[in-house]
C-alpha positions as CSV (number, residue, x, y, z in Angstrom):
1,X,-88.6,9.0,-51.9
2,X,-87.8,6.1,-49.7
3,X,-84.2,5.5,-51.8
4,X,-82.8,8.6,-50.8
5,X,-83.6,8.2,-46.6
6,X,-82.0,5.0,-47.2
7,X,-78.5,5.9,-49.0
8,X,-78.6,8.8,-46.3
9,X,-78.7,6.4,-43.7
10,X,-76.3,3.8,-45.3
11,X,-73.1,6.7,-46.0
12,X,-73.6,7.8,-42.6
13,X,-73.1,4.5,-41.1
14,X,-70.4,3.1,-43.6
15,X,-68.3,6.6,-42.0
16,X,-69.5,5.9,-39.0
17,X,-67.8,2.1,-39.2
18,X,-65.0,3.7,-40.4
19,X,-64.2,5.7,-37.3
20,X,-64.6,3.0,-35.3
21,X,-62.2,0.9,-37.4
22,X,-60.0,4.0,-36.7
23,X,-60.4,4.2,-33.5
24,X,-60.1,0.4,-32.5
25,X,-56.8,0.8,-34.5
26,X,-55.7,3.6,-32.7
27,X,-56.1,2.2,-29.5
28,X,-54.5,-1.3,-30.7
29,X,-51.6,0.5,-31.7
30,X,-51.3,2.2,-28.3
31,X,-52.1,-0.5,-26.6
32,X,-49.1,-2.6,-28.6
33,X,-46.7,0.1,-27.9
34,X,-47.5,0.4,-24.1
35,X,-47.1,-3.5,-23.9
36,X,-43.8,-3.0,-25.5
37,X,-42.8,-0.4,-22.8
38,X,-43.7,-2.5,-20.2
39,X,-41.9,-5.9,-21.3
40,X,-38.8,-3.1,-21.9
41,X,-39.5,-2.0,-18.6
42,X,-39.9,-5.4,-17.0
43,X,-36.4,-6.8,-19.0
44,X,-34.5,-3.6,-17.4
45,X,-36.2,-4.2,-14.2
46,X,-35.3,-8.1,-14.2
47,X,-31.6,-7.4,-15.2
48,X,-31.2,-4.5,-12.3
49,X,-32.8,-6.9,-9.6
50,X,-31.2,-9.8,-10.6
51,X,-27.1,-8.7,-11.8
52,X,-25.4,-9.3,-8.4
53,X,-23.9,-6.8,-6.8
54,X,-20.3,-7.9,-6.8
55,X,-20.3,-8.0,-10.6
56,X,-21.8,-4.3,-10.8
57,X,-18.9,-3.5,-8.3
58,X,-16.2,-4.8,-10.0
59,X,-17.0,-3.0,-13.6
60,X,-17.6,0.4,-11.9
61,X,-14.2,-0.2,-9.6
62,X,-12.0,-1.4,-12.3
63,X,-13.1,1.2,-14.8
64,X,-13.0,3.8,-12.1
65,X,-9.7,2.7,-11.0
66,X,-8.0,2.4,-14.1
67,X,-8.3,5.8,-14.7
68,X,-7.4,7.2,-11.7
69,X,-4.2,5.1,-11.8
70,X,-2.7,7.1,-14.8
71,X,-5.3,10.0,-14.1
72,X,-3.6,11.4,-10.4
73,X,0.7,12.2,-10.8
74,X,2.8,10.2,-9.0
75,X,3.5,10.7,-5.1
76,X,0.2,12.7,-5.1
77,X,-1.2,10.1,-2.6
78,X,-0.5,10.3,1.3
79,X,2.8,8.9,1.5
80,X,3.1,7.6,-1.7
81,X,6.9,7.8,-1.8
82,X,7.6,5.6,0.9
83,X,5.3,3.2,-0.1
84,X,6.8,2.9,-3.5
85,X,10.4,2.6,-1.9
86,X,9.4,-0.4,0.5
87,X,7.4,-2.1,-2.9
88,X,10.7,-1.5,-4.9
89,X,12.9,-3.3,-1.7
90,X,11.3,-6.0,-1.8
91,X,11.9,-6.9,-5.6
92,X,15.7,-6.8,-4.1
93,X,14.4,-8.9,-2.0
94,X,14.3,-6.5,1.6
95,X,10.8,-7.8,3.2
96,X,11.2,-5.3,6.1
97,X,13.4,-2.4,6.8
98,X,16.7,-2.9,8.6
99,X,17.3,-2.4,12.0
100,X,17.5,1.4,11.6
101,X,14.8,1.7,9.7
102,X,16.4,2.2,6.2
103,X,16.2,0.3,2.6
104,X,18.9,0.1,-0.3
105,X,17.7,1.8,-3.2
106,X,19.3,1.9,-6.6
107,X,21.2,5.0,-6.6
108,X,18.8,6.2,-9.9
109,X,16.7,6.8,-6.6
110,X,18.8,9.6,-5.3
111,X,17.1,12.6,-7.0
112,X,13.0,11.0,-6.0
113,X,14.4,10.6,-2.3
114,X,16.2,13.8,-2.0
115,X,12.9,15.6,-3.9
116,X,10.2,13.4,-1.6
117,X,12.0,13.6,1.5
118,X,12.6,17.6,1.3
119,X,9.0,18.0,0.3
120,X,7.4,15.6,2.8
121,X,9.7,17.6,5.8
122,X,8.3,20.7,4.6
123,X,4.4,19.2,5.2
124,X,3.0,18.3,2.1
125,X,3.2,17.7,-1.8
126,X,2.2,20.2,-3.9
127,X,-0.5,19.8,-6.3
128,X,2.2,20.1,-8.9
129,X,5.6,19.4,-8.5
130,X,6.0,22.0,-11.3
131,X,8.5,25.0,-10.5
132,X,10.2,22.8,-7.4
133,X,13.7,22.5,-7.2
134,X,15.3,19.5,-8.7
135,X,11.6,18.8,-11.1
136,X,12.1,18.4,-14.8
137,X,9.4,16.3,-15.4
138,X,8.6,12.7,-13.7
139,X,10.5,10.9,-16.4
140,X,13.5,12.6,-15.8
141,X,12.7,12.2,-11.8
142,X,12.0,8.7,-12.0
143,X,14.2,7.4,-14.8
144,X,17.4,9.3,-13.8
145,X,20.2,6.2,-14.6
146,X,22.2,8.3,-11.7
147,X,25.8,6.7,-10.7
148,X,26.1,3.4,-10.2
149,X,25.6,1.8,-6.5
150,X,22.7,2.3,-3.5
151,X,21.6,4.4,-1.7
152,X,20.1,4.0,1.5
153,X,16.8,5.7,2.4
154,X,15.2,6.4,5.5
155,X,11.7,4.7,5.4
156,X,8.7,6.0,7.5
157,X,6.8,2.9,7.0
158,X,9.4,0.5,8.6
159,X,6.7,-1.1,10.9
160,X,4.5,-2.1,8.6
161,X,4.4,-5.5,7.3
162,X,5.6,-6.9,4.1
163,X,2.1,-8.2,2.9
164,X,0.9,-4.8,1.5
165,X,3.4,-4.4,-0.4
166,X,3.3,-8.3,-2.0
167,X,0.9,-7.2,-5.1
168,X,3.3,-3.7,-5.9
169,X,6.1,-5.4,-5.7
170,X,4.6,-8.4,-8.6
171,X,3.7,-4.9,-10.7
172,X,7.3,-4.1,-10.2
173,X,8.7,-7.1,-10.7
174,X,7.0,-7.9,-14.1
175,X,8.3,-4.2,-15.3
176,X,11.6,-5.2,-14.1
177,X,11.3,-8.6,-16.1
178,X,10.5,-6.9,-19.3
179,X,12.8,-4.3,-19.0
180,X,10.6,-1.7,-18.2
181,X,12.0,2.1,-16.9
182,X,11.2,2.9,-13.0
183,X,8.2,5.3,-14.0
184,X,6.6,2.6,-16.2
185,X,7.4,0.3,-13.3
186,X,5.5,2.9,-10.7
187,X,2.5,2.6,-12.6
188,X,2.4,-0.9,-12.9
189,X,2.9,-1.2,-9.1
190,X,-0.5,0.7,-8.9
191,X,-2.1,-1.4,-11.0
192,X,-1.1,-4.5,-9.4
193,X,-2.2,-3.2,-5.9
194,X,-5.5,-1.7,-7.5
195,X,-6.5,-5.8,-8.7
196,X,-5.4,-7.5,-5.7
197,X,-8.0,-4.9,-3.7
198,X,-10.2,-5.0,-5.9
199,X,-10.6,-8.8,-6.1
200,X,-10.6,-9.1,-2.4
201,X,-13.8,-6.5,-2.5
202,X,-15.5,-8.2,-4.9
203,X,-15.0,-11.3,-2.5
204,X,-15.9,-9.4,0.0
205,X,-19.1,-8.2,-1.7
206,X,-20.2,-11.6,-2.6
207,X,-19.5,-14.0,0.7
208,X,-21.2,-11.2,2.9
209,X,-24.8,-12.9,4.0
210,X,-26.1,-9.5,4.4
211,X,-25.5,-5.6,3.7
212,X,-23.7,-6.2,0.2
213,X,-24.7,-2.6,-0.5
214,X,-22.6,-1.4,2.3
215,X,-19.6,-3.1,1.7
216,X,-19.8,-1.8,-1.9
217,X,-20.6,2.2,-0.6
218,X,-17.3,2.1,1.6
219,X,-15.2,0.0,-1.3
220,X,-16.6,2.8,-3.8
221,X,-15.7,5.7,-1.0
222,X,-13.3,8.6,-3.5
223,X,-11.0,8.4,-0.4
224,X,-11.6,4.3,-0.8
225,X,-11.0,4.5,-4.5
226,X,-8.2,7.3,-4.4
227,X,-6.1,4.8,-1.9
228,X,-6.9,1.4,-3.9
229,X,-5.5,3.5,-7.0
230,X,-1.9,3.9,-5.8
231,X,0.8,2.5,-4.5
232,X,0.1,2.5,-0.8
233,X,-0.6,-0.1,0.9
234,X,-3.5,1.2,2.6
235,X,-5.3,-0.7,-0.1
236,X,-4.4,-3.9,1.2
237,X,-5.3,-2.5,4.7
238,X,-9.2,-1.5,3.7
239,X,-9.7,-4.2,1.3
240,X,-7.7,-6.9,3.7
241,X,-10.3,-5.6,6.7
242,X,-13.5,-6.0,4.5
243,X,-12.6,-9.3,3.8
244,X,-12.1,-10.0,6.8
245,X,-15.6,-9.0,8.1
246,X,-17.3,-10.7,5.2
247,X,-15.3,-13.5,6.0
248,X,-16.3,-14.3,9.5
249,X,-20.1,-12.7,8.7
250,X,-20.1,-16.0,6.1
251,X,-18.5,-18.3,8.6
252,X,-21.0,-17.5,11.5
253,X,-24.1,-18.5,8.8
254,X,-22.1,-22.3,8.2
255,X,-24.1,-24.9,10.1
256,X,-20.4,-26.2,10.8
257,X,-17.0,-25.0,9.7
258,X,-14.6,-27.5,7.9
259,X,-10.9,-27.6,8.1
260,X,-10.5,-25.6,5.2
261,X,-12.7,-23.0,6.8
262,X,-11.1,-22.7,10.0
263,X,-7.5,-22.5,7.7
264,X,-9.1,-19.6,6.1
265,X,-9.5,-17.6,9.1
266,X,-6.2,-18.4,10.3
267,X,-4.6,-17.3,7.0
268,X,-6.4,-14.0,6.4
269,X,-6.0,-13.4,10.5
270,X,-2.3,-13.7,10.4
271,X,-1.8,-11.7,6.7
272,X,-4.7,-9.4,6.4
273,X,-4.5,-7.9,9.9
274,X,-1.0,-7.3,9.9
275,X,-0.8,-4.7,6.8
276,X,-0.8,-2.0,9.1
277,X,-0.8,-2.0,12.6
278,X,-3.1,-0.8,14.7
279,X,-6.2,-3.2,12.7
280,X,-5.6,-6.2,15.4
281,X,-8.6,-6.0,16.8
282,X,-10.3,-6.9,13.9
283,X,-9.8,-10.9,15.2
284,X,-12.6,-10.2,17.6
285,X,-15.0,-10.9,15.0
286,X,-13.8,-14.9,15.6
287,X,-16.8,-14.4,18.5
288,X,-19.5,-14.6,15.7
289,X,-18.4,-18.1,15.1
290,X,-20.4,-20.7,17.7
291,X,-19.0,-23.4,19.6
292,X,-21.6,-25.9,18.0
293,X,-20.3,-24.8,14.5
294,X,-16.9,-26.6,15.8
295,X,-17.8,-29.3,17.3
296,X,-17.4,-28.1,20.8
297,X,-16.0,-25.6,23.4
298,X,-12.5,-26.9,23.6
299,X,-12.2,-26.7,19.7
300,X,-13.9,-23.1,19.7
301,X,-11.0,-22.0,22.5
302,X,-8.5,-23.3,20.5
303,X,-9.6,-21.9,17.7
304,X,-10.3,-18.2,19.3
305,X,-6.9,-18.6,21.0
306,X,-5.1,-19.7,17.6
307,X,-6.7,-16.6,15.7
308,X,-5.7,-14.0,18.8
309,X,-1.8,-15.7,18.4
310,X,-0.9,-15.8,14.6
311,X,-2.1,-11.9,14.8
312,X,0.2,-11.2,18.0
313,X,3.0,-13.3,16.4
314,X,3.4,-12.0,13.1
315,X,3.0,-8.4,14.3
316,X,5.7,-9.1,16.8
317,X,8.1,-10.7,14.2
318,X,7.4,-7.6,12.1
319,X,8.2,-5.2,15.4
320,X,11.8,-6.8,16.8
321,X,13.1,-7.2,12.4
322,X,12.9,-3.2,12.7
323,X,13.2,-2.2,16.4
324,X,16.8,-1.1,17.4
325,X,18.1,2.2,18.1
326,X,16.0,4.4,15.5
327,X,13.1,3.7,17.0
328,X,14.2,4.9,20.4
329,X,15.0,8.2,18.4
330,X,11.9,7.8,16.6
331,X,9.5,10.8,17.0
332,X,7.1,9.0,18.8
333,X,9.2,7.9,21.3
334,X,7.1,3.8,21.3
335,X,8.3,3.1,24.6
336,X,7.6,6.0,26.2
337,X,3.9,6.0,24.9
338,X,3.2,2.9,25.7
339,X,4.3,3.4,29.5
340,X,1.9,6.4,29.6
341,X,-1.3,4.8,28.2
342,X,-0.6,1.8,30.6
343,X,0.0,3.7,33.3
344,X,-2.7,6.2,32.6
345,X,-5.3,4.5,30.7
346,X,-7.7,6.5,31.5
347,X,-5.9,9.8,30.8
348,X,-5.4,8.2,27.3
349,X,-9.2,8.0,27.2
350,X,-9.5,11.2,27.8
351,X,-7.7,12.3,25.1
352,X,-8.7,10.1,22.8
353,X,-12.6,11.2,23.3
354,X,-11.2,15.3,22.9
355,X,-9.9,14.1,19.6
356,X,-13.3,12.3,18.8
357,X,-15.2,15.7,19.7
358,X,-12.7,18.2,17.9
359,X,-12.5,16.1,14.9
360,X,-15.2,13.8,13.9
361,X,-16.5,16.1,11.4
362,X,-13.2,16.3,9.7
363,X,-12.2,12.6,9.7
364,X,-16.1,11.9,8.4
365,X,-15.2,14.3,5.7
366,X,-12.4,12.8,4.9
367,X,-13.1,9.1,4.6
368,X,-16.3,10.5,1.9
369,X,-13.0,12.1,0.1
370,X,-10.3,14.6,0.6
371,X,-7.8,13.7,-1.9
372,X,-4.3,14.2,-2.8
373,X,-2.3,15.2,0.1
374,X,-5.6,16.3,1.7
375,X,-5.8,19.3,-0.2
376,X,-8.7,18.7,-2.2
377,X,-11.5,19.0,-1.5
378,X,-14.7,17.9,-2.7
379,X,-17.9,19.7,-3.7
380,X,-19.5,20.9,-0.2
381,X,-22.8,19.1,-2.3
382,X,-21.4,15.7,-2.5
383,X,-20.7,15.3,1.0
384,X,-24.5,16.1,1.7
385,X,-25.6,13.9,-0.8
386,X,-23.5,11.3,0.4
387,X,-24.5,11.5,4.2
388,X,-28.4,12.1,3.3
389,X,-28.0,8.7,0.7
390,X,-26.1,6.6,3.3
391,X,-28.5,6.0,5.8
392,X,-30.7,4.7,2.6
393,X,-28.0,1.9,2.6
394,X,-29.3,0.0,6.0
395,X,-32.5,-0.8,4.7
396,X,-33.1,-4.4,3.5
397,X,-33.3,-4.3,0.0
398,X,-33.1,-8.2,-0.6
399,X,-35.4,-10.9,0.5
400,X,-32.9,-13.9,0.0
401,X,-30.8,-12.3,2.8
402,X,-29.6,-14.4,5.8
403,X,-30.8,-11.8,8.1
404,X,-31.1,-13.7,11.0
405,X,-28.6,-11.0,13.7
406,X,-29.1,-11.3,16.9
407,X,-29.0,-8.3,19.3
408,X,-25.4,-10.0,20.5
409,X,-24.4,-10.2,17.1
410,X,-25.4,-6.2,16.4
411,X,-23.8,-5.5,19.7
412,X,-20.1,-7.3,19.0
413,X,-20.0,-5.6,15.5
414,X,-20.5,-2.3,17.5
415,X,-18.3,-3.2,20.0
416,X,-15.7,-4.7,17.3
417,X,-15.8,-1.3,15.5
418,X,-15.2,0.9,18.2
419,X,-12.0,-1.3,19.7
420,X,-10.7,-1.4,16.0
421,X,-10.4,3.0,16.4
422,X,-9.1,2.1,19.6
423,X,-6.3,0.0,19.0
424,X,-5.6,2.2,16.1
425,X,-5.3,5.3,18.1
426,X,-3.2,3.4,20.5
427,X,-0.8,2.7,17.4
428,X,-0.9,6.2,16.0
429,X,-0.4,7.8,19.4
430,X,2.8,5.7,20.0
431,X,4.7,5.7,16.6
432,X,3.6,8.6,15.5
433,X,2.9,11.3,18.4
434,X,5.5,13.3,20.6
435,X,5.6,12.7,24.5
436,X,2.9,14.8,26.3
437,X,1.3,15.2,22.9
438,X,-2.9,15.4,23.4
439,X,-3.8,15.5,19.5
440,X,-3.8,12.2,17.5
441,X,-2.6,11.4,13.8
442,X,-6.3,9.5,12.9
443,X,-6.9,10.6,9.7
444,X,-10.2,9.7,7.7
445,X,-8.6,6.9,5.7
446,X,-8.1,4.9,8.0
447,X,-11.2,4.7,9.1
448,X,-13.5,2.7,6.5
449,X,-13.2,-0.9,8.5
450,X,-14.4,1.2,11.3
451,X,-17.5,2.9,9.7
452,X,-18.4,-0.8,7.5
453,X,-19.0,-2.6,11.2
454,X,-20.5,0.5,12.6
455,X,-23.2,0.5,9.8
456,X,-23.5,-3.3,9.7
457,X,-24.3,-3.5,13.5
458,X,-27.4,-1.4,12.4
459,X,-28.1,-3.1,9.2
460,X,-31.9,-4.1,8.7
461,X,-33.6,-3.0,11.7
462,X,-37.0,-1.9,11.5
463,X,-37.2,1.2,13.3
464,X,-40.9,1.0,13.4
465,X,-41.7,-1.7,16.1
466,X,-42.1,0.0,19.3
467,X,-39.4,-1.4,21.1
468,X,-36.4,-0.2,19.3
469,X,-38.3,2.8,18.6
470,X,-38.3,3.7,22.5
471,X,-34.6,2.2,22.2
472,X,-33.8,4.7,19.8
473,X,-35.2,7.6,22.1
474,X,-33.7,6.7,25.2
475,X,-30.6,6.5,23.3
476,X,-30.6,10.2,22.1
477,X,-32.0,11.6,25.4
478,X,-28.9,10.0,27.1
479,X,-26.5,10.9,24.4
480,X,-27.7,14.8,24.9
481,X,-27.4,14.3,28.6
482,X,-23.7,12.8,28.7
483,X,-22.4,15.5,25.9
484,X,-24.4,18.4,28.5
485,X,-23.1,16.8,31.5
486,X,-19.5,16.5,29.6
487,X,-19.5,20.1,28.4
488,X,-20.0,21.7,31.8
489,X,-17.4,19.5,33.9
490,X,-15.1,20.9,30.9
491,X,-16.0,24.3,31.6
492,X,-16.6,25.0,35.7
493,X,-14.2,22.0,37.0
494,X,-11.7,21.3,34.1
């Protein structure tokens, strides 16, 4: 009688072991493999937090570029034509245009000119050039042999300088070398300008002390990527600019700047803010730099001063190898412009601030992304997504950054950015409007230098401390009254 309690009690307990071993198991083995997660999850973590930026940027840029260089038709790009004409001239060695604004094409040019220029007169490119008189395909465009001889094109680019066209034309010129047809040739002139932009962003990305991210959300901007993908030199312009900025941002950080620093500025001053004109003021930035950083105030003048001149110059070499009689015929009249807005400055103002009211929206729009000849556009989703995401891009998201900005340093890149839209108005107004015009040809690609020093001028502050918080209110109360006070002079004493 007293076996029997005792194997009763012994099978229960051996069991009883055995669903503990079980259950210790168990939980080892869910243990192990939420260890693993984590040390998964801490390997992904440690590569996202530590790949830098500029690296990340150039895979999704080149990969995305690539294949929007053989992925959008030729011309398809705002003025795409012209650009490719000035990159082609100046394998024939033509660094400008001549005196009355033409270049000397091969004749084989003849059918693309005739085709562009009627389609370009008649507003913009179609989405296909399919069904248009004189299309049979792009080969047949492009390669034509034609007769033998030039022709001479009119070129609506003439005042722009020959530096945005350098990396198209070495695109061109190894085509050219190897014995490759025009068309060929056309898309490696894309690619070429696509690298050279896309090496000075990821310089860009990785000299700026601060706001990396924003440089890389304007550099990765559809309108952005849609211009570094072609042949227009608007690349150059956007990516020169960036540079530019990250350059002198980096500079201003240096406890002193050596002679190969202070050549640097000069060199990307003189090239890099001459692609296009109107992007001068850009050379304002030289005000980050300190006297102490160059050994004094006399050096610091000379150097401000030296910056301010090599832009002036080589825009005004540019200017008088192209001015003559076709630009007194031009359509926007230069000289006649420029006598207005100096003579009535502030009547320019004015209608520069009723272009900024009737179009902001649209030029915001379009430096997100309105591609081809601005005919298409993008999901009405992406552009919320895009302007609800942006603001997320000022926050600090790095603790190694040199975020040291003083309120004079926010307040110059403010002040930068809003004289760069200025002077480009100014340009656009004279070359390109007609006398007693009011609207103004700014369109939303030209504006990504613009929005970059905007966004850096606000970079990293914290919101929350109670002083810029009251800043911020005062700010908006007085922006409602101005646009109130603005609205009804417009209506009852206009």
């Amino acid at each position: 009688m007293t076996l029997s309690p005792r194997r009763a009690v012994a099978l229960p307990i051996h069991n009883q072991g055995e669903v503990v071993e079980r259950e210790v198991s168990s939980e080892a083995g869910t243990s192990d493999r939420t260890q693993t997660i984590r040390r998964l999850w801490s390997r992904f973590h440690l590569a996202g937090t530590s790949t830098r930026l500029e690296y990340v940027f150039l895979v999704i840029a080149l990969a995305w570029g690539v294949a929007q260089v053989f992925l959008v038709p030729p011309l398809q790009v705002p003025d795409e034509g012209d650009h490719w004409f000035r990159a082609w001239a100046m394998t024939e060695g033509q660094l400008t245009a001549d005196n009355q604004e033409m270049i000397t094409l091969p004749a084989s040019f003849t059918r693309t000119a005739d085709l562009y220029t009627r389609l370009v007169a008649a507003g913009v490119l179609p989405v296909s050039l399919e069904g248009q008189a004189g299309f049979s395909g792009y080969e047949a465009l492009f390669d034509s042999p034609g007769s033998s001889g030039t022709v001479r094109v009119v070129s609506r680019v003439a005042s722009y300088g020959p530096v945005g066209y350098l990396p198209q034309a070495v695109g061109i010129g190894l085509g050219r070398l190897l014995g490759a047809p025009p068309l060929a040739c056309f898309y490696l002139a894309r690619l070429g300008n696509l690298l050279a932009a896309v090496a000075l962003l990821f310089f860009a990305i990785r000299l700026a002390p601060f706001g990396k991210q924003l440089f890389a959300l304007v550099a990765l901007l559809p309108m952005t990527m849609f211009e570094l993908a072609s042949v227009s030199c608007d690349a150059l312009t956007i990516s020169g600019a960036m540079f530019f900025t990250a350059l002198l941002l980096w500079a201003s950080k240096r406890v002193t700047l050596r002679r190969v620093d202070v050549a640097l500025v000069l060199a990307a001053s003189a090239l890099l803010l001459n692609v296009k004109p109107g992007y001068w003021a850009l050379v304002l930035l030289v005000l980050l730099i300190r006297p102490a950083q160059l050994g004094g105030r006399i050096r610091y003048v000379a150097f401000v001063a030296g910056n301010a001149l090599v832009v002036v110059g080589v825009f005004l070499t540019v200017f008088l190898l192209t001015s003559a009689d076709a630009q007194v015929q031009a359509v926007g009249a230069p000289q006649a412009q420029l006598l207005f807005i100096l003579h009535q400055p502030l009547g320019f103002l004015g209608i520069l601030w009723f272009n900024v009211q009737d179009k902001l929206l649209v030029w915001t729009l379009e430096s997100i992304g309105v591609l081809g000849w601005f005919t298409i556009a993008l999901p009405p989703g992406f552009y919320f997504f895009v302007l609800v995401a942006g603001p997320m891009f000022l926050i600090r998201t790095r603790e190694d950054e040199e975020m040291s900005l003083k309120l004079r340093s926010r307040a110059l890149l403010a002040a930068v950015g809003v004289t760069v839209f200025v002077t480009m108005a100014v340009a656009l107004y004279t070359f390109l409007s007609p006398v007693g015009s009011v609207q103004l040809s700014v369109q939303g690609r030209y504006l990504a230098p613009v929005w970059l020093l905007l966004l850096l001028s606000a970079y990293g502050i914290r919101v929350a401390r109670r002083h810029l918080g009251q800043l911020f209110v005062v700010g908006v109360l007085l922006v409602m009254m101005a646009q109130n006070l603005d609205t009804l002079i417009s209506i009852y004493h206009s």
